[in-house]
N, C-alpha and C positions, 0 to 999 in steps of 0.2 A: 684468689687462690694463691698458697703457696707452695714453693721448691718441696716436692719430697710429700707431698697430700696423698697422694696416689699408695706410696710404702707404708704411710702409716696409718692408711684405709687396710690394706690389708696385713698388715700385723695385725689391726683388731681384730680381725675375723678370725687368724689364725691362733688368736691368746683364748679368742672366744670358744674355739672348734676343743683345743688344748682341756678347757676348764669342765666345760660340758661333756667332756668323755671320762671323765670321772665320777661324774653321779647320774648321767643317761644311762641305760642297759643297752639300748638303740645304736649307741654312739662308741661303745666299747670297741676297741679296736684288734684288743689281744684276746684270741680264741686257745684253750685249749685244744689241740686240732684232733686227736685219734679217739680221744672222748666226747668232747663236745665238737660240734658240727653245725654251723651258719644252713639255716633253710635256704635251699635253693630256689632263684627266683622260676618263675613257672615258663620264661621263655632264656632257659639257660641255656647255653647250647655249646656241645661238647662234641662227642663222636657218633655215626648216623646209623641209625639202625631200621630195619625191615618191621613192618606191622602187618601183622596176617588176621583173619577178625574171628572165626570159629577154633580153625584148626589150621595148622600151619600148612597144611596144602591148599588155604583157600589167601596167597598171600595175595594180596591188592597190587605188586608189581607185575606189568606187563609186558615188562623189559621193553619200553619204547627206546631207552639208550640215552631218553635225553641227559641223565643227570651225570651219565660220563663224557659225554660231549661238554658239558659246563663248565663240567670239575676243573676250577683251573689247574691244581698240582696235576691231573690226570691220576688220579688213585683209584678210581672206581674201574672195575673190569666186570662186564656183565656179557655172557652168552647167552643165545636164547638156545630153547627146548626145542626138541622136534619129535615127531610122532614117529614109527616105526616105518611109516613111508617114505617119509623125511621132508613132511609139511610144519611149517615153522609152526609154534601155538604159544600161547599168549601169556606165558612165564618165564620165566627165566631158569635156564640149567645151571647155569655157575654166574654167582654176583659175590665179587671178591669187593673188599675195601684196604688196602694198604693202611694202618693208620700211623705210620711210619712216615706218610709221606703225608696224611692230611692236615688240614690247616685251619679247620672245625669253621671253618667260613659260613659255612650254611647254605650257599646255594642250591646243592642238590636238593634240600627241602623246595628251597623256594620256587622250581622250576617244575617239581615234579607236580603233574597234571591230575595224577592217580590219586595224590592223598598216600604212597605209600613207602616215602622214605622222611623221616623226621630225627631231631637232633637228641638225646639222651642227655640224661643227667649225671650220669657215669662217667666220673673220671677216674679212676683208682685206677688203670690197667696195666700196671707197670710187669713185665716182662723180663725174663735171663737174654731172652735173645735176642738182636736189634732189625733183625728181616723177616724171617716166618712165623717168628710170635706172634708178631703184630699185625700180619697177614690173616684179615678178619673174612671169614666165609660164611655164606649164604646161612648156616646153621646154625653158626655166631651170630648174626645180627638179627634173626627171626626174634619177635618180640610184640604177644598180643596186646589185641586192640587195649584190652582193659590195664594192663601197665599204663599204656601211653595215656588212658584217661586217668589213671592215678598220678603221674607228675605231670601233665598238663592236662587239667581238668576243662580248662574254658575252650580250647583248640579244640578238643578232641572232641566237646557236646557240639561246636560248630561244624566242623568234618561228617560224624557222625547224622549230623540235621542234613547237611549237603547232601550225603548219601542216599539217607532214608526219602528224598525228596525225587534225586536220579530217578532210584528206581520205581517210588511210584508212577515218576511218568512213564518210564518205559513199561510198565505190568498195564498200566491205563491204554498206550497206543497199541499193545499188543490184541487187546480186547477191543477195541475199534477196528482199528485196521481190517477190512477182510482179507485173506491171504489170498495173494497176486497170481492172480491167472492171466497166463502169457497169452495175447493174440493168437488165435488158429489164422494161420492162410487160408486165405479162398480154395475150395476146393475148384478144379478142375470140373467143366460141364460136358459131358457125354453126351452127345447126340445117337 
């Protein structure tokens, strides 16, 4: 080996990367960008949005909290619901997202349990103002099932198979199961 193998290894590649972005379409580097538009890859991941599967009161968040415990910047704010008694139930009243402060990490996908917060392909959100614009609410980020199978098709038939799988077993143990009848006490003997 010689002095200097190593820079002129990779000059080749880069004369070679240079020559083939000229006649590849694959390899083109300069996009017209407000006209034309590069496909995005199918696990791209931007800012997180809410999936609800019929109607957006049937949203798949059950506000366990984990994905604001995660969240390293701390941008997720999630309160839960409560019933007019004031027994907690299993949604969420207010799920805020700063995206002002997020950092499109992904974690809160990756930790959420539910299947019900995932990363969009939506980057365009550019805003006038630099705090409550970008203060995304629960209403903002609702977004059906069938979107998120439209830019992530292969996730969403996996989720979706999870799902449909959950519940048959749960419809299957309901129908086995007999319902639990509590022990009676001995009754007392009268003489």
């Amino acid at each position: 080996m010689f002095f200097g193998f190593g820079v002129l290894k990779g000059m080749t590649v880069t004369f070679k990367n240079f020559v083939l972005s000229y006649f590849s379409k694959e390899r083109l580097t300069t996009v017209q960008y407000p006209e034309e538009r590069l496909p995005e890859k199918e696990r791209f991941r931007n800012f997180p949005f809410l999936i609800y599967d019929n109607k957006p009161e049937d949203l798949r968040c059950v506000s366990c909290d984990i994905c604001a415990k995660e969240c390293p910047p701390k941008c997720i704010t999630i309160v839960r619901d409560s019933d007019e008694a004031g027994k907690p139930l299993k949604r969420p009243k207010v799920f805020d997202i700063d995206f002002s402060i997020c950092m499109n990490c992904g974690i809160c996908e990756e930790v959420c349990p539910f299947d019900a917060i995932f990363m969009d392909h939506e980057f365009e959100l550019a805003e006038y103002g630099r705090f409550e614009d970008l203060n995304y609410h629960k209403d903002d980020l609702l977004k059906s099932n069938e979107y998120f199978a439209k830019i992530r098709p292969h996730d969403a038939a996996e989720v979706d198979a999870r799902l449909a799988e959950k519940a048959k077993k749960e419809a299957a143990a309901k129908t086995v199961a007999p319902p639990a009848v509590p022990p009676q006490p001995p009754q007392p003997q009268q003489n």
